[in-house]
N, C-alpha and C positions, 0 to 999 in steps of 0.2 A: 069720660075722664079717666089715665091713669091711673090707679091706685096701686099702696106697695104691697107685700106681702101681709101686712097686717091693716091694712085697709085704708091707709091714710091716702091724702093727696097728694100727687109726687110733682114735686113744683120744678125741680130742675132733674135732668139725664140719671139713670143710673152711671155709677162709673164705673170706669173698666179697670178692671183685676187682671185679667189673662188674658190677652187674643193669640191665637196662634192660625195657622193660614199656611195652605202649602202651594203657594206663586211657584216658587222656584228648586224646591227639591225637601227632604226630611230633614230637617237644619238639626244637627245634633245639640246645639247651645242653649233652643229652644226646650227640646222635646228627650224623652229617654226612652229608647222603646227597647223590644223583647220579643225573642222568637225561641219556635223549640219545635223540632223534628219537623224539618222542612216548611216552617211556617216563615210567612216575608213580608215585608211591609218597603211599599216603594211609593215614589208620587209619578201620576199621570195626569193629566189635565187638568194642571190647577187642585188636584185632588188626594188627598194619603189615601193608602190602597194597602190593607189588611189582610192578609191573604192566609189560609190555616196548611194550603194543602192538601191532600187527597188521605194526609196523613192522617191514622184512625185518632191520635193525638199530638196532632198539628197545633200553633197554636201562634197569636200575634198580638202584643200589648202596646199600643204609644199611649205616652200620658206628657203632659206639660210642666216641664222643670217648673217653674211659677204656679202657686195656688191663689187662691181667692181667701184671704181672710177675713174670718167672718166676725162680725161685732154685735155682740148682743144688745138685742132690740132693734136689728137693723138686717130687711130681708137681702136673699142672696137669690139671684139669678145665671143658673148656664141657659145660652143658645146655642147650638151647632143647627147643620144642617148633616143627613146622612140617609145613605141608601144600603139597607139589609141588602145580604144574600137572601135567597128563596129558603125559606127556612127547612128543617131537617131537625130529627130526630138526634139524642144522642151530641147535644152542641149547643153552644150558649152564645149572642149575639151580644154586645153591648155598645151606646156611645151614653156619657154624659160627661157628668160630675163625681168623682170619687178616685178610688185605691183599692188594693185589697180588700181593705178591712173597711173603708165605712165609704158611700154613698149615694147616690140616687142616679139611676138609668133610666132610658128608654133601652129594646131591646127583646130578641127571640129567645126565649128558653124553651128549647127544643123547636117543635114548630107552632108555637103559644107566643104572640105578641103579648108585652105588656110592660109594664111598668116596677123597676127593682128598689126596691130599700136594702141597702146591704149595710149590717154590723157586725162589727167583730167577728168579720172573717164569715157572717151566716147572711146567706141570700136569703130573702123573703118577695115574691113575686107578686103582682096583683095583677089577674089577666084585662085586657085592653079589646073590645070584641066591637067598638064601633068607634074604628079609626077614620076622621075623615079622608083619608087617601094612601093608597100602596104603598107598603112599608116597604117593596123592593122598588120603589122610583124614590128618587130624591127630595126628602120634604125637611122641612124645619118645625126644629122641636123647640121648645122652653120648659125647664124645670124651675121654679119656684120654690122657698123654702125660709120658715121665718125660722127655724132652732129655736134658740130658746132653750133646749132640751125634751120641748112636748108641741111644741108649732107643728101647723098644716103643711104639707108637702101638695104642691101641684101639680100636674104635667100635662101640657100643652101640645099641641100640634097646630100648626097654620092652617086655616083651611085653604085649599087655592083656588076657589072661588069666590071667596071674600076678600082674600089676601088677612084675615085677622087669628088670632090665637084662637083656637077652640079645646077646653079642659077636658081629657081623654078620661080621668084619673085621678085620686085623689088621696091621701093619708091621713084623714082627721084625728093627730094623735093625742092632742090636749084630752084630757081626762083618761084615760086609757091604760097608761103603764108608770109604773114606777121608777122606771130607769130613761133613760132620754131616746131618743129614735136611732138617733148614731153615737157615737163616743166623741168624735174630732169633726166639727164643721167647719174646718179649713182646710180645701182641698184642691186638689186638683182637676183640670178639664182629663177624659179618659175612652178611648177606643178598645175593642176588647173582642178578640172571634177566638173559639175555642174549641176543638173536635175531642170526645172523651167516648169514642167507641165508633163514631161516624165516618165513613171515611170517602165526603165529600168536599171538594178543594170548596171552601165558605169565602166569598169576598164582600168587606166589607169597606167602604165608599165614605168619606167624608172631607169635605171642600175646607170650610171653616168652622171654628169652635170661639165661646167666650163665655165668661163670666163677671160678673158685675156684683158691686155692690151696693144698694136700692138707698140715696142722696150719701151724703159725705162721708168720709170714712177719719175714727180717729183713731191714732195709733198709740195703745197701749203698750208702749215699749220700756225697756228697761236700758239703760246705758253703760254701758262698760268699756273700757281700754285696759293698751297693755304697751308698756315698754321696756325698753332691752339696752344694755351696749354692748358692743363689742370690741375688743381692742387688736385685733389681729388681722386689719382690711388690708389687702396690697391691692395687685393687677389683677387677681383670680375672683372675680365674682364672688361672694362670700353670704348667704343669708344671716339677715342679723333674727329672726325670726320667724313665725309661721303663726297664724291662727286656722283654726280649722271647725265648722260648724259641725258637731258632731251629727252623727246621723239615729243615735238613740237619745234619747232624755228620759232621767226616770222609768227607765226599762221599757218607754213608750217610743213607737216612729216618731221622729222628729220632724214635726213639719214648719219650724219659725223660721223665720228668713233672718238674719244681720244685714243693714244694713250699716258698712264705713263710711264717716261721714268727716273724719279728719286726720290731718297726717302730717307728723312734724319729723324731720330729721337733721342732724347736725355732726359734724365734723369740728371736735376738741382744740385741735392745734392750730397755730396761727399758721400761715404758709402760701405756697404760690400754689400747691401742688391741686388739681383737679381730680372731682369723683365725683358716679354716676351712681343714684339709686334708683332701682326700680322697685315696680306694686306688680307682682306674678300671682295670677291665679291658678289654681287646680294642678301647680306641679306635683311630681311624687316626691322628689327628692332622692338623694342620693344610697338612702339606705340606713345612715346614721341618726336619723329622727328618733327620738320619745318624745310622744305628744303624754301631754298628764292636764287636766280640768283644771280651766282658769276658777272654779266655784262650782263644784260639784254639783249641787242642788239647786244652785239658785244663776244659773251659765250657763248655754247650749256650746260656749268654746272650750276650746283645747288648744293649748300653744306647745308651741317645741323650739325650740335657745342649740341646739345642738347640731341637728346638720349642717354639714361642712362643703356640703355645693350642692346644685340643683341637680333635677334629669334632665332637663332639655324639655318635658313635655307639656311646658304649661304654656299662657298666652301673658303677653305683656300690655295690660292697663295702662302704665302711666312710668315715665322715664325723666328723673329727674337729676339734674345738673346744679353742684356746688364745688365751693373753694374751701380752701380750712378755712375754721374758724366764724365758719357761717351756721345760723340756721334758717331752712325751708321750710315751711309752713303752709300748707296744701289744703284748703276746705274741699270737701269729695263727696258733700250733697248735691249739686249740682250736675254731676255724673253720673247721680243715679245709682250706683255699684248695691249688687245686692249679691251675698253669698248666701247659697242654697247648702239646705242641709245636705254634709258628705264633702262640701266643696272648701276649698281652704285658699288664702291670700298671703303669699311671702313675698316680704321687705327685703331687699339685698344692697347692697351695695360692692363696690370696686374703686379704684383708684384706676385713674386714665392718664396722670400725666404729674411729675414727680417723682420725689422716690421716698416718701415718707411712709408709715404705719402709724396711723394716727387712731386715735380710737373715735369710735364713730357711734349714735346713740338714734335709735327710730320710737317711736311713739302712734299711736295707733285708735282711735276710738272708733264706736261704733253703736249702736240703736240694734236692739235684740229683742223682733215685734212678735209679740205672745198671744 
């Protein structure tokens, strides 16, 4: 029988948080990685391919735009599958779940398999000495983990002569410490090869990753909008605004997701004349931006009323067609849109046909999941 992290029976699927998968190449929309002194990350056979280098501090990060947010009282599971380099002295190995600063690996420190708790930026290792199969072939792992702030961490390997999970490893941190195991148990999937005196090129191997969260998930979100007008729309593309997820909160990394889930625009004046809004994500803008906090302390956004045209380097969501005198009214849950912390969504508008300057007014909500 199933059971979840905290022992219960698991009557329906965990569900999925994050899959990421490299079919067809390192999808940047996906995934953000990080290289430094000749270190590379490419896909080869259906596979992300980590690479450090020969360099004595070579070095290769991808982790998954999308984390797994975690809900208290309710466990969380990564899968991947992955194949070490031949371990080495001098160099750190990593796939799981986490970031920087907080969360749980399989992985070689040095040439020491084992299993990582990482917090606030400090690795804590637990060695791993009866693995049931070669950490340099390709095996599938499971990390377990109820939080809480003091729950059991597990970790798993498939045996492949069962084909079942066998527990390598374990964290029994309930009664144990006065502060919680990590800081932030909403995280990301994470690959990780590192040379810091070593200087053998390290390749690390991984097909697919995911994480899940063990029966339903509810979203504690908070709701918030924002709108704008502007009265200065012609032929030239114009944004009426910006929102943007910051990438700090409270002096902390920002890991909440917004999702937009509705979108009203309108055009003031009666008339014949035609105009186009669009929903742009992740542009820079032109330069003329201040962004300032929709609610400092209690808001992961930031808006800006003030640039006066785009860069060019964003993508276009969603392109929308009115007359004066109209309003459009767009529900945008069913799209799914979700902006990641650092990432930001502008409303523009233009006029296509006509010769009016009419004033033009966007509106914008959105779910801010904590």
């Amino acid at each position: 029988m199933e059971i979840s992290a905290f022992g219960e029976s698991l009557s329906v699927s965990p569900k999925p948080a994050v899959q990421v998968s490299f079919a067809y190449n390192i999808h940047a929309d996906i995934v953000s990685t990080q290289t430094a002194n000749g270190g590379t990350i490419t896909q080869s056979d259906g596979s992300a391919v980590l690479s450090t280098s020969a360099n004595i501090a070579g070095s290769a990060i991808l982790e998954s735009k999308d984390v797994v947010r975690y809900g208290p009282g309710q466990g969380v599971i990564a899968r991947f599958a992955a194949s070490f380099a031949p371990p080495r002295d001098n160099s750190t190995q990593l796939a799981g779940i986490g970031n920087t600063s907080d969360g749980f690996f399989f992985g070689y420190n040095g040439t020491q398999f084992g299993a990582l708790r990482r917090r606030n930026n400090a690795d804590e290792w637990t060695p791993i000495e009866n693995s049931p199969d070669d950490p340099t072939l390709g095996n599938v792992y499971q990390i377990r983990f109820q939080w809480l702030g003091h729950g059991k961490i597990s970790f798993y390997v498939e045996s492949s002569g069962t084909g079942f999970f066998t527990e390598v490893a374990s964290i029994p941190y309930a009664g144990t410490q006065t502060t919680p195991s990590i800081l932030n148990p909403t995280l990301p999937l994470r690959l990780e090869v590192t040379n810091f005196g070593n200087a053998s090129d390290l390749v690390l191997r991984a097909s697919s990753l995911g994480a899940y969260n063990e029966g339903p998930s509810y979203s504690n979100f908070i709701r918030r909008s924002f709108s704008f007008t502007n009265g200065s729309i012609a032929a030239t593309e114009t944004p009426i605004f910006t929102i943007r997820n910051r990438s700090t909160f409270e002096s902390k990394t920002n890991r909440t997701i917004i999702t937009p889930d509705f979108l009203t625009v309108d055009v003031a004046e009666q008339g014949t004349a035609g105009y186009r809004f669009r929903y742009i994500v992740n542009d820079s803008l032109d330069g003329t931006e201040v962004f300032g906090n929709l609610d400092t302390n209690r808001s992961v956004v930031e808006t800006d009323t003030t640039a006066s045209a785009l860069n060019g380097d964003g993508i276009e969501l969603l392109s929308l067609l009115s007359e004066g005198g109209q309003s459009v009214i767009v529900p945008l849950s069913e799209l799914s849109l979700r902006t990641r912390p650092g990432e930001s969504v502008t409303i523009t508008a233009q006029r296509i046909s006509g010769a009016t300057t009419p004033v033009v007014a966007a509106s914008l909500s959105w779910q801010e999941c904590y």
